[in-house]
BALO-19430 format. One record per residue: x, y, z of N, C-alpha, C in turn. Coordinates in steps of 0.1 Angstrom, whole numbers, plus 5000, padded with zeros to 4 digits. Example, Ala and Ser with C-alpha at 12.3 -4.5 7.8 and 13.67 -1.06 7.14 Angstrom:
513249435078512349555078513249675078512849785071513749895071512950005079
***
This chain:
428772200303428072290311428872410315428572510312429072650313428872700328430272720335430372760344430072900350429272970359429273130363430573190371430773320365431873400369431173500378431873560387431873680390431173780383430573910382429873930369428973910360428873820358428073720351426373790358425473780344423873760348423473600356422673680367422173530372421573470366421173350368419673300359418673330369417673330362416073370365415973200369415173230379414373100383413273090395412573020396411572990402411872870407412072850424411672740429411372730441411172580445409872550456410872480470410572580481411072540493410272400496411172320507410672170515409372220519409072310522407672320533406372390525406972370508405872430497406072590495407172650498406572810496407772800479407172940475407872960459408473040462409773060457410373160460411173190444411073330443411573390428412673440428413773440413414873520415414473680415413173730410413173810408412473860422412173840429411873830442412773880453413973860449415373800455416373930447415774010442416574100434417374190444416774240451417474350459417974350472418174180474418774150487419674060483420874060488422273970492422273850495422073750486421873630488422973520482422773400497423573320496422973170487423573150479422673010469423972920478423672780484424772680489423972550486424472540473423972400463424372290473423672180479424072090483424271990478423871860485424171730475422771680482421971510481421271460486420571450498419971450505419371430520420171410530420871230527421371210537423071230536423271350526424871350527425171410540426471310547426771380562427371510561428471530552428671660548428171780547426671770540426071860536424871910552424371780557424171800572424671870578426271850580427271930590426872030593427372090575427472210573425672300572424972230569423472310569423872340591424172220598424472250611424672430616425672400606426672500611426472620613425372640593424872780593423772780601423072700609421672730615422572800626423572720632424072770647424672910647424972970633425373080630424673200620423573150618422373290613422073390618422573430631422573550632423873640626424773580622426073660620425773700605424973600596424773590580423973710578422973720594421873790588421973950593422373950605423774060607424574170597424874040587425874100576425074070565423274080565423074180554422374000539422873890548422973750537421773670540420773670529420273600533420473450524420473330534421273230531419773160521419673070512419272950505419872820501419472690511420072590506419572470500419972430486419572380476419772200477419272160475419172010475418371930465419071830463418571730452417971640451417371600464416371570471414871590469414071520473412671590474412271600486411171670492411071720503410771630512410171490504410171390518411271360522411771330513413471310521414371350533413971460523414971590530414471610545413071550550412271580561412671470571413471360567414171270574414471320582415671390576417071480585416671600590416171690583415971830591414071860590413771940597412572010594412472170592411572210587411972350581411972420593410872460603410872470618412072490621413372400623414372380627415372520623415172510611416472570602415772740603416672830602416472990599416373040590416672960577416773000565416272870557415572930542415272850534415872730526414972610524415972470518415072440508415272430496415172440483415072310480414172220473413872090469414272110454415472080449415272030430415571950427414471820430414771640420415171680406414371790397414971770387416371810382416671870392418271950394418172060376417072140377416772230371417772350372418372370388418872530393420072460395420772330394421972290392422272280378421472250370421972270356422172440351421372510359420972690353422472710359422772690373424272770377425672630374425472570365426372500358427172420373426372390381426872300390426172120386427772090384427271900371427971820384427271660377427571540386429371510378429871470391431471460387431771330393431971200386432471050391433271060403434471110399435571170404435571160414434571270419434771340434434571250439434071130443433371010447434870940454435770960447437070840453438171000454438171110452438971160461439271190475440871160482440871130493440171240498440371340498439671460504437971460511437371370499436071400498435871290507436771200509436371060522436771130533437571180533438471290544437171380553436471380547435071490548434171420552433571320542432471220545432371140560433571090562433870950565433571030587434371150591434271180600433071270602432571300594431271370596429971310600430071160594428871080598429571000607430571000612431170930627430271040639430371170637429571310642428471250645427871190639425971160639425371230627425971310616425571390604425171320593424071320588422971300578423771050579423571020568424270870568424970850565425670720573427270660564426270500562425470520560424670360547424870350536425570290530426370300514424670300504424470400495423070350491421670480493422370550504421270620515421070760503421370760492421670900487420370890475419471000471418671000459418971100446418671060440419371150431420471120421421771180433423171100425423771160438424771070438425871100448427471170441426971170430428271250423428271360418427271470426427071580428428171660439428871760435429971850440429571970444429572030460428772130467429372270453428172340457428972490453428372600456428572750458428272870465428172970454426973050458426873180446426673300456427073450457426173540461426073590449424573670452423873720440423573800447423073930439422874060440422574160428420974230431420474270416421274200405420574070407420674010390422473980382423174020393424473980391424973840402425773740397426573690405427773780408427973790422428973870433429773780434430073660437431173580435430573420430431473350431430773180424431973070429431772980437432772850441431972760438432972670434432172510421433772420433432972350442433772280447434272140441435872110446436372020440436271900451435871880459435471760464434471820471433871650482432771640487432571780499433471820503433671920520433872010511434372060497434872210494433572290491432772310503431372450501432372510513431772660513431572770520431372750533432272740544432172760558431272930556430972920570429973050573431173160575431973170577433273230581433973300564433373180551433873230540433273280538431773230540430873350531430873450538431073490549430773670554432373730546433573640545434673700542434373750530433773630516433573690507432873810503431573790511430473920510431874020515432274040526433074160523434074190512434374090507435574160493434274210479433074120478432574150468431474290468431074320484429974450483431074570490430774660483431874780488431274820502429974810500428974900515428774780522429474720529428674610540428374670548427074570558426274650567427274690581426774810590427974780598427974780614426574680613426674650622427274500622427974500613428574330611430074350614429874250623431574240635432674230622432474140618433474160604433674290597432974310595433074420584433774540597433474570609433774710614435274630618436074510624436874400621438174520608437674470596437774520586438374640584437474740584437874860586438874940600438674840606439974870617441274830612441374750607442774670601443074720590441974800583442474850568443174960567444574930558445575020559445575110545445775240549445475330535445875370527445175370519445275380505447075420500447975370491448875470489448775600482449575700487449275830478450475830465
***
């Protein structure tokens, strides 16, 4: 499975939020968007962190990102743990992992017994985050998070994480969106941050 770079054409796709709506890449062309491939329903991990960006959407949306998170789940599932209501941003149902095969995000044995990835799991659902029921997962559980922004039909940057915790804190993705768009918006604390600290150019 062929990995995406920086650069790189997005893929074209069509797919269907938990609460039925469609949403298109070509739709999605002219705005700054965050793709944060998850894993299963009840991964505590991927709970956390969906947590984290709800408690922090105004900063994403601030700086211009509109977030999408992807799951391999189907939407009854997925309606266990969260409801759409809840969340600020869209959650993407793919059982057939259609838009994980298109952005070359594959199942990895692996990640399953690195310490790291227990390191992540294991305190997260101590938290109360998605389950620690050995079993509780649909899909596959050997699915590894990963992050795209896209932008007119280009990938702007691409992280393919190496264990279960390695996605995108909210803190990375605003950092990245500023190294990859020259114009960030500015009313975004980071970005004016940024430009205060930036030292000039050599002549």
């Amino acid at each position: 499975m062929v990995r995406l770079r920086a650069g790189d054409t997005a893929p074209s796709f069509v797919a269907q939020t938990m609460d039925g709506q469609t949403i298109t890449s070509e739709a999605l062309e002219e705005q700054r968007v965050l793709l944060a491939f998850r894993r299963y329903a009840a991964c505590p991990v991927c709970n956390e962190h969906l947590a984290n960006y709800r408690v922090r959407d105004n900063e994403l949306r601030r700086a211009g990102i509109r977030v999408i998170s992807i799951f391999h789940s189907p939407a009854s599932r997925l309606a266990v743990y969260f409801k759409p209501a809840d969340l600020p941003f869209d959650v993407v149902t793919d059982p057939d992992f259609e838009l994980y095969r298109a952005f070359g995000v594959a199942k990895r044995r692996a990640i399953l017994f690195r310490p790291r990835s227990l390191a992540a799991a294991i305190p997260a659902a101590k938290r109360g985050y998605g389950s620690d029921q050995w079993g509780e997962w649909d899909g596959t559980a050997k699915m590894a998070p990963a992050n795209f922004l896209l932008h007119r039909g280009k990938v702007a940057a691409a992280h393919y994480g190496r264990h279960l915790g390695d996605a995108w804190t909210v803190d990375d993705a605003l950092m990245r969106a500023l190294e990859v768009w020259e114009e960030p918006k500015l009313d975004d604390p980071r970005a004016e941050a940024a430009q205060r600290t930036a030292k000039p150019a050599p002549r």
